[in-house]
C-alpha positions in Angstrom: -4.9 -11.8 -5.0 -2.7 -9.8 -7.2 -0.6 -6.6 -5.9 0.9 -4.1 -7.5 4.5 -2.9 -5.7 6.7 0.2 -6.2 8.5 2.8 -4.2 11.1 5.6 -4.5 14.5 5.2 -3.6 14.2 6.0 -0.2 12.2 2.4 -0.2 14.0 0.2 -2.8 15.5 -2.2 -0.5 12.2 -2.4 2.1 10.8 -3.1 -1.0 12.8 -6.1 -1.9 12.4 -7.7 1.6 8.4 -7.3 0.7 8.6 -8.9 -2.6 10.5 -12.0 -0.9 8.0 -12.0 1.6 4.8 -11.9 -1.2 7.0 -14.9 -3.4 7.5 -16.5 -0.2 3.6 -16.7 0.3 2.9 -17.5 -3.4 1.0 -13.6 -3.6 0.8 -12.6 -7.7 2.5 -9.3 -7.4 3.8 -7.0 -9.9 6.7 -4.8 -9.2 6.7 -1.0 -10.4 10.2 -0.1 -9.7 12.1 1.6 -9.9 15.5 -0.5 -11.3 17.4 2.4 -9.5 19.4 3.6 -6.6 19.2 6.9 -8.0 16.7 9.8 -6.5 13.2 9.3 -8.1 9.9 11.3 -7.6 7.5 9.5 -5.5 4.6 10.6 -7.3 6.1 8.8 -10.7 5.8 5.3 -9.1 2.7 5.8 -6.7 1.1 6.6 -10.2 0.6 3.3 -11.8 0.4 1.7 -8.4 -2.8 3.4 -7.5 -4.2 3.6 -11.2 -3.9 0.1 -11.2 -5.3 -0.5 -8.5 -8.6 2.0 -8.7 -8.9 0.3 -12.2 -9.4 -2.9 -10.6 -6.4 -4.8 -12.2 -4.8 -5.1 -8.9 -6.7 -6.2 -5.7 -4.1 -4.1 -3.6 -1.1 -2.0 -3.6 1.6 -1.5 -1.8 3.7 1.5 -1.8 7.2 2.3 0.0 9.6 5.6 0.3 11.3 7.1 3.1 8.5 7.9 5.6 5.4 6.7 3.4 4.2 10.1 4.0 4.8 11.1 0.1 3.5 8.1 -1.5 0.4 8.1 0.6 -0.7 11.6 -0.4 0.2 10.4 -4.2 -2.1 7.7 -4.1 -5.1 9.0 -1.7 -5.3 11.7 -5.0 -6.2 8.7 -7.3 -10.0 8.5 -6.8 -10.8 4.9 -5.6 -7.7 4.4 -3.8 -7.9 4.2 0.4 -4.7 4.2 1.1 -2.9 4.0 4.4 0.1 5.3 6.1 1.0 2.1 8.5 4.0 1.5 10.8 2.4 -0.7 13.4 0.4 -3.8 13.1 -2.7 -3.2 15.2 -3.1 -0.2 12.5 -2.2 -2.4 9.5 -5.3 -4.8 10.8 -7.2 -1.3 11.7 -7.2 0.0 8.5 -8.1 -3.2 6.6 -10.9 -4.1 9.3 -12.5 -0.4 9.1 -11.5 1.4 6.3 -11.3 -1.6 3.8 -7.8 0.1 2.2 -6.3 -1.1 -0.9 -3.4 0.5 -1.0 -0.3 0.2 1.9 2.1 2.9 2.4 5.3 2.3 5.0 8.2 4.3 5.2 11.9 2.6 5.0 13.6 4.9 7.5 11.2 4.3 10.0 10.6 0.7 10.3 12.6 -2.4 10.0 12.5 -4.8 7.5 10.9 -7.6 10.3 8.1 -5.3 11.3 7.2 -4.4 7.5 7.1 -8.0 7.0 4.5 -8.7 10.0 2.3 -5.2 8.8 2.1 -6.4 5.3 1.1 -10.1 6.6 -1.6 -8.8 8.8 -2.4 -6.3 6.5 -3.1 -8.8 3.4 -5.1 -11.4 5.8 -7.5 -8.8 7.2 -10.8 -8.5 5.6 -13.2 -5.5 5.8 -15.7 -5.8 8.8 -18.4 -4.5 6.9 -21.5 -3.3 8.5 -21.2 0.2 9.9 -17.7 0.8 8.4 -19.6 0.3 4.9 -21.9 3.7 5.3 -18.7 5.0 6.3 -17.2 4.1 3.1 -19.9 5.0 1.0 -19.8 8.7 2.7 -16.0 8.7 1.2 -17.4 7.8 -2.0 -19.7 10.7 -1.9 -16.4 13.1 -1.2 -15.1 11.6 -3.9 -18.0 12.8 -6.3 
């Protein structure tokens, strides 16, 4: 599996704590930014996130700012992406189980470092269920178009 990472500054250092955890569990990732403590605009680094992902050149993505709010409207534009807003585990296994997402967004000012840690672990072990979450799905896809 290979995941794309990035957030705004609001998320740089939730971010870092990720990253360790994906090198800790030998996950391919590749890390969007940004290099700076600086204010950013969310939309700037949800952007190659979810393009890579819709493209299919990353499995998953995983987004992070302040609340996850922004970078989850960012990437639910991209057509393709599913993207989440998650600050729990039983929605981090919800969302993978039922809405087969491929992109995660958290917010650093509302959850710890430890419980982004267990979200992203659940969330990248949870397959889709299938079955009647699938003509779900493909009613999304039919918004979509």
């Amino acid at each position: 599996m290979k995941i794309a990472i990035s957030s705004d500054h609001g998320g740089n250092k939730l971010r870092q704590e990720i990253i360790q955890l994906l090198e800790e569990r030998g996950v391919e990732y590749e890390d969007f930014g940004p290099k700076t403590d600086e204010s950013v605009d969310y939309p700037d680094y949800a952007s190659p996130v979810s393009e890579g992902v819709a493209s299919g050149q990353f499995e998953r993505g995983i987004l992070i700012c302040g609340t996850g709010i922004g970078m989850s409207i960012a990437a639910n534009k991209v057509k393709g992406v599913r993207c989440a807003l998650v600050h729990d585990v039983f929605t981090a296994k919800a969302t993978r189980e039922h809405n087969d997402t491929n992109v995660l967004a958290m917010g650093e000012r509302v959850i710890g470092a430890g419980l982004a840690r267990e979200i992203v672990a659940t969330w990248l072990n949870t397959e889709f269920e299938g079955g009647r979450h699938a003509r779900r799905l493909e009613k999304l896809h039919e918004l979509e178009n």
